[in-house]
C-alpha positions in Angstrom: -28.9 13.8 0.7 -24.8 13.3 1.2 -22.7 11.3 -1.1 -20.0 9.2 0.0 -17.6 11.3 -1.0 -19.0 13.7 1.4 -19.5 10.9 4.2 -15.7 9.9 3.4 -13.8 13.7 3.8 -16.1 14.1 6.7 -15.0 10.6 8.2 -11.4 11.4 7.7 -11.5 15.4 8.9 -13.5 15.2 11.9 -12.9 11.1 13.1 -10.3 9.8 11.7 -7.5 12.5 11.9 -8.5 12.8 15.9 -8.6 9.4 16.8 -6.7 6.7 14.8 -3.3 7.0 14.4 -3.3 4.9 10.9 -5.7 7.4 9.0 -3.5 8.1 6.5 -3.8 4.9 5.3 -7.7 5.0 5.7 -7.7 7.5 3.8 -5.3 6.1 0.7 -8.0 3.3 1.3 -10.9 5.3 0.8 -9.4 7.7 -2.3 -8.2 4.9 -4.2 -10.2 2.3 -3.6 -14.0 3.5 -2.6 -14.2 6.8 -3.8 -13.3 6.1 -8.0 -16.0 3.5 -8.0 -19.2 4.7 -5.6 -17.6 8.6 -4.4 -20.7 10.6 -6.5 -23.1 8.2 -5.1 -25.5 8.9 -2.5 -24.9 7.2 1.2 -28.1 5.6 1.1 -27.7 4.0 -2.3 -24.6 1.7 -1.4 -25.6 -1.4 -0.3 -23.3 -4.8 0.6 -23.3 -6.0 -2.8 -21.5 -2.9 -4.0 -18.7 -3.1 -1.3 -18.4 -7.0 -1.5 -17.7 -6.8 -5.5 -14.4 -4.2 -4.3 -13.9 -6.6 -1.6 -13.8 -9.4 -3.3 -11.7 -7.5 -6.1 -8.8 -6.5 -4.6 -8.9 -9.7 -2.3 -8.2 -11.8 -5.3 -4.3 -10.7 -5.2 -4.4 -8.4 -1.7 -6.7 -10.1 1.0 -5.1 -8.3 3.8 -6.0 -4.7 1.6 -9.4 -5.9 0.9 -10.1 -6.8 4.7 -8.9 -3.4 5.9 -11.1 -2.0 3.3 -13.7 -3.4 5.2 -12.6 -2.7 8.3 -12.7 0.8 7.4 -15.7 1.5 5.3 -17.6 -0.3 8.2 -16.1 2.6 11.0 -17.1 5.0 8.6 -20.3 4.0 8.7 -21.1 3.6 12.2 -19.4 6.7 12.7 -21.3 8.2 10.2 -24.5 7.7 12.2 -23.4 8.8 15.3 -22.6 11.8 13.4 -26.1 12.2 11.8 -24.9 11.6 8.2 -26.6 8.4 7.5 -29.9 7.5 8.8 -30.1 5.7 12.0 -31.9 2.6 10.7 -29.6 2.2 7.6 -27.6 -0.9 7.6 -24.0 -1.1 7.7 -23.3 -2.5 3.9 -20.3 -4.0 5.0 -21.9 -6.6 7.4 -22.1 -10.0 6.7 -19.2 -10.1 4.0 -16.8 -12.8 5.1 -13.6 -11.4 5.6 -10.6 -13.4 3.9 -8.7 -15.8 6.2 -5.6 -13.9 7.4 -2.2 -15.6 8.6 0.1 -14.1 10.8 3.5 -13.6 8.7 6.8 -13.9 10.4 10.0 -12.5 8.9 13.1 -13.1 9.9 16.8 -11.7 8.1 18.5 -13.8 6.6 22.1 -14.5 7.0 22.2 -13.4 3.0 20.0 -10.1 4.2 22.4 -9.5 7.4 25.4 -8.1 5.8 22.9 -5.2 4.2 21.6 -4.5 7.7 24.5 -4.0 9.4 26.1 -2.0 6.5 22.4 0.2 6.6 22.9 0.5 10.2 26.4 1.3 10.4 25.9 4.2 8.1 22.9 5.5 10.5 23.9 9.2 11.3 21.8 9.5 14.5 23.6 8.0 17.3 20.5 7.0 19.6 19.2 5.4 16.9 21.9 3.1 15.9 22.7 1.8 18.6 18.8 1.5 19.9 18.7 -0.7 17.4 21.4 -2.6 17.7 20.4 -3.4 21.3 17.2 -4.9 19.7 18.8 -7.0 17.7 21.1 -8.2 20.2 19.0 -8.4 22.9 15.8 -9.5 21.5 13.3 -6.5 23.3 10.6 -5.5 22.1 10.9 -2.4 20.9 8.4 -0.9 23.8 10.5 -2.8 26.5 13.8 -1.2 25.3 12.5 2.4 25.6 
């Protein structure tokens, strides 16, 4: 039998590295988050309850960390029997915990805030960039439309 620890440098090395372009942040999620608590334990042993107590844990101060926690661990799980590394008919612990509500944030600069920008972007030794992004803030592109 595998342990999640095993599951979790697998997950990382062979699925995440290849195919998501955030998977350094799964794996900060996974090292400092999953692995302390449950890493030594076997796959088959960690059940909902286990990853709704960290859930629940860091969603107290960090809901948006404790949703991608979930969001994570779940992948790794259903990639982890497509890969043969848990059993086909083991359930994903991470399904049915309710995810925290999420708002989308907007932030604009302030006009207190807009003196430092310009100073930061002023000083900007590459060209291209400087001025790329002063086109985005004058023009109002996205940042996909400019280039």
């Amino acid at each position: 039998m595998r342990t999640l620890a095993d599951l979790c440098s697998a997950y990382i090395e062979k699925h995440a590295k290849i195919k998501r372009h955030g998977w350094k942040n799964d794996a900060s999620c996974l090292r400092r988050r999953v692995l302390p608590k449950f890493g030594v334990r076997l796959i088959t042993s960690i059940g909902s309850a286990d990853i709704e107590f960290i859930h629940s844990e860091i969603g107290a101060r960090h809901p948006y960390a404790a949703n991608h926690l979930l969001e994570v661990v779940g992948s790794m799980f259903n990639w982890g029997k497509v890969a043969g590394l848990v059993p086909p008919d083991y359930p994903n612990p991470t399904r049915g915990i309710k995810w925290f509500p999420e708002r989308k944030r907007r932030r604009y600069i302030t006009t207190v805030e807009m003196p430092e920008l310009i100073r930061a972007l002023e000083e900007e030794d590459n060209e291209y960039a400087r001025h790329g992004l002063w086109l985005l803030l004058l023009l109002g592109l996205r940042s996909i439309e400019l280039l």
